[in-house]
N, CA, C and O of each residue as an XYZ file, in Angstrom:
428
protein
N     278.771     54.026     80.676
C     277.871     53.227     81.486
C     277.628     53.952     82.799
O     278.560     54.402     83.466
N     276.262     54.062     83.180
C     276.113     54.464     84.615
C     276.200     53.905     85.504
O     276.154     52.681     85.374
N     276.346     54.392     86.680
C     277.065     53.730     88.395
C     275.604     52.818     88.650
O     275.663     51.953     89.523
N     274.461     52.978     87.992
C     273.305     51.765     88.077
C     273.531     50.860     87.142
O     273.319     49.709     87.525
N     273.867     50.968     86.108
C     274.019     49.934     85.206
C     274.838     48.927     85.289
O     274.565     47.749     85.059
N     276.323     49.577     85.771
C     277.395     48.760     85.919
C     276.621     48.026     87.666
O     276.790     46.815     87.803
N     276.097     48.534     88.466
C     275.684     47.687     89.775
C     274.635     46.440     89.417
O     274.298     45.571     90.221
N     274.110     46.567     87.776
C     273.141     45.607     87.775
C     273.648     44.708     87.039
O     273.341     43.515     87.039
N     274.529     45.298     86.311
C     275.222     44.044     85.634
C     276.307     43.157     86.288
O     276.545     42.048     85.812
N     277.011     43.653     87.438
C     277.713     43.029     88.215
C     276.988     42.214     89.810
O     277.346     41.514     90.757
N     276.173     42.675     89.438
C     274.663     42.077     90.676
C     274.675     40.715     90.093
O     275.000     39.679     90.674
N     274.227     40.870     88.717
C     273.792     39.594     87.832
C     275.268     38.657     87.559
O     274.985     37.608     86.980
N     276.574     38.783     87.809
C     277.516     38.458     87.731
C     277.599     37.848     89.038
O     277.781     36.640     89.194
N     277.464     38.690     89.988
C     277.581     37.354     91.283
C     276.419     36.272     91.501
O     276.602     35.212     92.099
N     275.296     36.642     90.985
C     274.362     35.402     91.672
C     275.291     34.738     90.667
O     275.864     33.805     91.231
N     275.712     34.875     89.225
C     275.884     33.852     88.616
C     277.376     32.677     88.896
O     277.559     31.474     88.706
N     278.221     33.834     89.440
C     279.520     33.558     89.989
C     279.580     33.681     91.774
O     280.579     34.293     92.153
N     278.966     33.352     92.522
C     278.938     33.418     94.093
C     280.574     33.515     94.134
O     280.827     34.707     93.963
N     281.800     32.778     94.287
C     282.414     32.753     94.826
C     283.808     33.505     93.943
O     284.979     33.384     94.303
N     283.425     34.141     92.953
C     284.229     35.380     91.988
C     284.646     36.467     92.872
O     283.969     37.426     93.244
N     286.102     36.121     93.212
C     286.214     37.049     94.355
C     286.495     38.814     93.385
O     286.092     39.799     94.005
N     287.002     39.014     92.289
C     286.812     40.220     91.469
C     285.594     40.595     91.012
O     285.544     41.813     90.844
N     284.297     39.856     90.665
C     283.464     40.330     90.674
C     282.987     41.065     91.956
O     282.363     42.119     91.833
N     283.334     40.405     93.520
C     282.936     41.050     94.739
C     283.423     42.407     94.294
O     282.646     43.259     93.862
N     284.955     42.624     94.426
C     285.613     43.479     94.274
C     285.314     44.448     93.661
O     285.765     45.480     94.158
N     284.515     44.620     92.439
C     283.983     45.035     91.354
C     282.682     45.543     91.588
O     282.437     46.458     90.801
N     281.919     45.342     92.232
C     280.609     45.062     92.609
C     280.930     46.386     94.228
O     280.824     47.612     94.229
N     281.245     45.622     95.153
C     282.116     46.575     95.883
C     282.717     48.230     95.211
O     282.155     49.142     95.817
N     283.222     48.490     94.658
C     284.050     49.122     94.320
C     283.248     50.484     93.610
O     283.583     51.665     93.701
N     282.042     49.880     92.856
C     280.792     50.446     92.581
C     279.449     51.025     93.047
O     278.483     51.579     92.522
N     279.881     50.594     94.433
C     279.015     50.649     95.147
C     279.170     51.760     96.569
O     278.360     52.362     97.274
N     280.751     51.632     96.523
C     281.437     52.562     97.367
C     281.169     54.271     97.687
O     281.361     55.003     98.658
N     280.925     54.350     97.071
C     280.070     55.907     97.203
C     279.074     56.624     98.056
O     278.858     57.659     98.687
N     278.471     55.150     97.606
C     276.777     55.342     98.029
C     276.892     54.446     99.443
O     276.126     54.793    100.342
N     277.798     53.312     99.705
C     277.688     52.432    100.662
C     279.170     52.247    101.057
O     279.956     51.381    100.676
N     279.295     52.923    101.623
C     281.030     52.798    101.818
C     281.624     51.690    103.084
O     282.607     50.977    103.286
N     280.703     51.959    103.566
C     280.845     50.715    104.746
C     280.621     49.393    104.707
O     281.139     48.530    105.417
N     279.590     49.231    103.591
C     279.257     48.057    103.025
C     280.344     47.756    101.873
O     280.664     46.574    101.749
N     280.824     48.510    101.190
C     281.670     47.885    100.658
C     283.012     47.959    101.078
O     283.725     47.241    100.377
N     283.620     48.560    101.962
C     284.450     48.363    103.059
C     284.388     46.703    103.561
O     285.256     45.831    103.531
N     283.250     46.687    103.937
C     283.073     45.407    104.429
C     283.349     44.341    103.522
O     283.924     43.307    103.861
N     282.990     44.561    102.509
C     283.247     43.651    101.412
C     284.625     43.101    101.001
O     284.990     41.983    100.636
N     285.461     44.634    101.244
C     286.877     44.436    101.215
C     287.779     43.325    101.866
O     288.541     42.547    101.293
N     287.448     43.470    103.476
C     287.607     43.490    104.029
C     287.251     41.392    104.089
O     288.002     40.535    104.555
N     286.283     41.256    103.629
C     285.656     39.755    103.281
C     286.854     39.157    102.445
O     287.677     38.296    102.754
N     286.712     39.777    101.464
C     287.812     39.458    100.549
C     289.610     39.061    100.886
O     290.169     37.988    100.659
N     290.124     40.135    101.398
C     290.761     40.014    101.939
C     291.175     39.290    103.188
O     292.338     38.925    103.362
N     290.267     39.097    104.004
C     290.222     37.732    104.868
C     289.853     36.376    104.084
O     290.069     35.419    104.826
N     289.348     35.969    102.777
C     289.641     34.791    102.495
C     291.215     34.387    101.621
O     291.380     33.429    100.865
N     292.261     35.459    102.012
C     293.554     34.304    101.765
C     293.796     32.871    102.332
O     293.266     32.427    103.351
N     294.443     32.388    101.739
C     295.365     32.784    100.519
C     293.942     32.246     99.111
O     293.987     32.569     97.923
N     293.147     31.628     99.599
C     291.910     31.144     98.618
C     291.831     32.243     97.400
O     291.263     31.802     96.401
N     292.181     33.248     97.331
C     291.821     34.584     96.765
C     292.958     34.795     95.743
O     294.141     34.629     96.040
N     292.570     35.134     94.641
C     293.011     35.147     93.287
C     293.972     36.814     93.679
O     293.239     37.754     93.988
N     295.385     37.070     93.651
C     296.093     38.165     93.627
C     295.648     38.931     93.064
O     295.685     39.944     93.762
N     294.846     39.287     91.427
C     294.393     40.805     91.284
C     293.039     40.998     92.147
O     292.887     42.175     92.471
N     292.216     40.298     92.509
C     291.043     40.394     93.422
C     291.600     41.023     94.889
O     291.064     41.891     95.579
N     292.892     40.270     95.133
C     293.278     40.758     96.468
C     293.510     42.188     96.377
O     293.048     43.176     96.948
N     294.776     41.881     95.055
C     295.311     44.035     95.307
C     294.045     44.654     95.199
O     293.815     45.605     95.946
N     292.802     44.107     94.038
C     291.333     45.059     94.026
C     291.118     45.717     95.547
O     291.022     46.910     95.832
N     291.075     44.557     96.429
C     290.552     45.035     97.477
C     291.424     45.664     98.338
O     290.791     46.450     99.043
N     292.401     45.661     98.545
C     293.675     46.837     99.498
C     293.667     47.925     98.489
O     293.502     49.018     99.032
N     293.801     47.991     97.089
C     293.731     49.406     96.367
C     292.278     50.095     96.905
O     292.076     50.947     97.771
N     291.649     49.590     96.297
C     290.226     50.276     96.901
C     289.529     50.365     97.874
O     288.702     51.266     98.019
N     289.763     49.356     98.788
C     289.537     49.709    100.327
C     290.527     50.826    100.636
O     290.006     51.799    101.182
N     291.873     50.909    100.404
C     292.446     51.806    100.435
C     291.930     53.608    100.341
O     292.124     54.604    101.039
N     291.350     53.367     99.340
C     290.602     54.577     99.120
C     289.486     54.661     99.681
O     289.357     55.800    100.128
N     288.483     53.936     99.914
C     287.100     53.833    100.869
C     287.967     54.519    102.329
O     287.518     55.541    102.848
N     289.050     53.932    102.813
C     289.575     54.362    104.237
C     289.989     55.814    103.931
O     289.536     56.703    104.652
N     290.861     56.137    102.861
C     291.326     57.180    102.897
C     290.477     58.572    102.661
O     291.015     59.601    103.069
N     288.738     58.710    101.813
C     287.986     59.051    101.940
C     286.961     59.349    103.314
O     286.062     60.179    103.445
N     287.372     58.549    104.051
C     286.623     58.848    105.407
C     287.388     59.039    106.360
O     287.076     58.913    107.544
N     289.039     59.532    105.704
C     289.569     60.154    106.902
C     290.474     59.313    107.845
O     290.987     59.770    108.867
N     290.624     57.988    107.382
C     291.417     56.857    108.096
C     292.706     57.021    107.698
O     293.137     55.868    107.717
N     293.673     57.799    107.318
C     294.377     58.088    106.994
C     295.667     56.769    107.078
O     296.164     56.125    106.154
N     295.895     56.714    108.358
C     296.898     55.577    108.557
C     296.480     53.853    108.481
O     297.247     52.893    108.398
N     294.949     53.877    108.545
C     294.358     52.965    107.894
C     294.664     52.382    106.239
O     294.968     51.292    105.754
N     294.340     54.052    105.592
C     294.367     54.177    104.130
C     295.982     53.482    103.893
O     296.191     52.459    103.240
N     296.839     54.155    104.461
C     298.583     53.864    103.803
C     298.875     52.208    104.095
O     299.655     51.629    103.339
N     298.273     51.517    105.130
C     298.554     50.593    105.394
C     297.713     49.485    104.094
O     298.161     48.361    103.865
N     296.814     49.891    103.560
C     295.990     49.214    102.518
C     297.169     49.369    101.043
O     297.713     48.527    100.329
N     297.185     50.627    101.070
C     297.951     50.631     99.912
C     298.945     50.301     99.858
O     299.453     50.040     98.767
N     299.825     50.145    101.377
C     301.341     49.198    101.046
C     300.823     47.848    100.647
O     301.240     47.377     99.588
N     299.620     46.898    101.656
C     299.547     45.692    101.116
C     299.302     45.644     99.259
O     299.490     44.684     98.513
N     299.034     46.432     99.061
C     298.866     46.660     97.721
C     299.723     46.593     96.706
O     299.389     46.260     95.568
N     300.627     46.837     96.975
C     301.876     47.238     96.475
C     302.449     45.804     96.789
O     302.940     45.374     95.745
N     302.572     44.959     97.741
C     303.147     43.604     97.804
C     302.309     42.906     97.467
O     302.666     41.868     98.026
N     301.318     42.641     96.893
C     300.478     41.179     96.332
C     301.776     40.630     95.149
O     302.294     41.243     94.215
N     301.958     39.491     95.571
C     302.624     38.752     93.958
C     301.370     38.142     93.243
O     300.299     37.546     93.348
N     302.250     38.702     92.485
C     300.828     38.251     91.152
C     299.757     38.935     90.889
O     298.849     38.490     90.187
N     299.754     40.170     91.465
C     298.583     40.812     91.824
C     298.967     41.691     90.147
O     299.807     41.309     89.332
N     298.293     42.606     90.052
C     297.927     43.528     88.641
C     299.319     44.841     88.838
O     299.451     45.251     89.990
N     299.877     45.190     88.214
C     300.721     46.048     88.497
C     300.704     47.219     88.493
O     301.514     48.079     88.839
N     298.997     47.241     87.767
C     298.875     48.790     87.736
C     297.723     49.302     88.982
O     297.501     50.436     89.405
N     297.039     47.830     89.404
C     296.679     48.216     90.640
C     298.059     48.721     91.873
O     298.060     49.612     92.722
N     299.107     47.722     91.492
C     300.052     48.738     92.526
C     300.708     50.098     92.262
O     300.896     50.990     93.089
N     300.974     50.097     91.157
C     301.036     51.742     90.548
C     300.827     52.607     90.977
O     301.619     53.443     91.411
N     298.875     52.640     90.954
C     297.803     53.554     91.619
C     297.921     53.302     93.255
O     297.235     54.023     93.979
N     298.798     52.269     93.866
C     298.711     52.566     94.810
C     299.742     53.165     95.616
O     299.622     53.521     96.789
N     301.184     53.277     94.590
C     302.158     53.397     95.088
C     301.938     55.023     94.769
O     302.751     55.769     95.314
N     300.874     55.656     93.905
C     300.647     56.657     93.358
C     299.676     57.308     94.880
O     300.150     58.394     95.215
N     299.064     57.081     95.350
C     298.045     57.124     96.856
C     299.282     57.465     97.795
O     299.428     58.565     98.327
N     300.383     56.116     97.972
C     300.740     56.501     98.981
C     301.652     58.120     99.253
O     301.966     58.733    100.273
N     301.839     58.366     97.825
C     302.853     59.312     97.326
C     302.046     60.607     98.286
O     302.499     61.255     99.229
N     300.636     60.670     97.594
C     299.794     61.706     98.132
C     299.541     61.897     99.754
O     299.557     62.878    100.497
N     299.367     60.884     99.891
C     298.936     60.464    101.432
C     300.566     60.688    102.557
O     300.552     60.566    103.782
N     301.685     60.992    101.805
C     302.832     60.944    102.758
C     303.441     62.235    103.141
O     304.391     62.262    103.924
């Protein structure tokens, strides 16, 4: 699938789901490349609606904001994303994995 396809099909996933905080995440995450600040921001949304916010949506967004920061050079920004990452309960374990895998690089 291409980085347009997957943005239109997850476009069409939020009008249909507004308040799907993994679709944000998802949607975000896809978008990061091309809009890094915008989906930074997105992260960043997400993560400010705890505790409302479903644990793998949360780690979504500290793993991959994680990397949005650590791509532009935020370095101590980046490690601090990926520890929260690593503590979500309930969160996905292989999102903390990959992040305990980041911080490895990043130290």
């Amino acid at each position: 699938m291409t980085v347009q396809a997957a943005v239109t099909l997850l476009t069409r996933a939020r009008r249909l789901s507004p308040a799907d905080d993994l679709v944000r995440a998802r949607l975000a995450r896809v978008t990061a490349r091309e809009e890094p600040a915008g989906a930074l921001a997105e992260f960043d949304r997400i993560i400010a609606s705890r505790p409302r916010v479903t644990p793998v949506a949360l780690n979504a967004a500290y793993l991959w904001g994680g990397r949005v920061l650590a791509s532009s050079g935020r370095r101590d920004e980046a490690i601090g994303r990926y520890r929260a990452a690593t503590r979500v309960h309930g969160g996905d374990s292989r999102m903390a994995d990959a992040a305990r895998r980041a911080l490895d690089g990043l130290q």
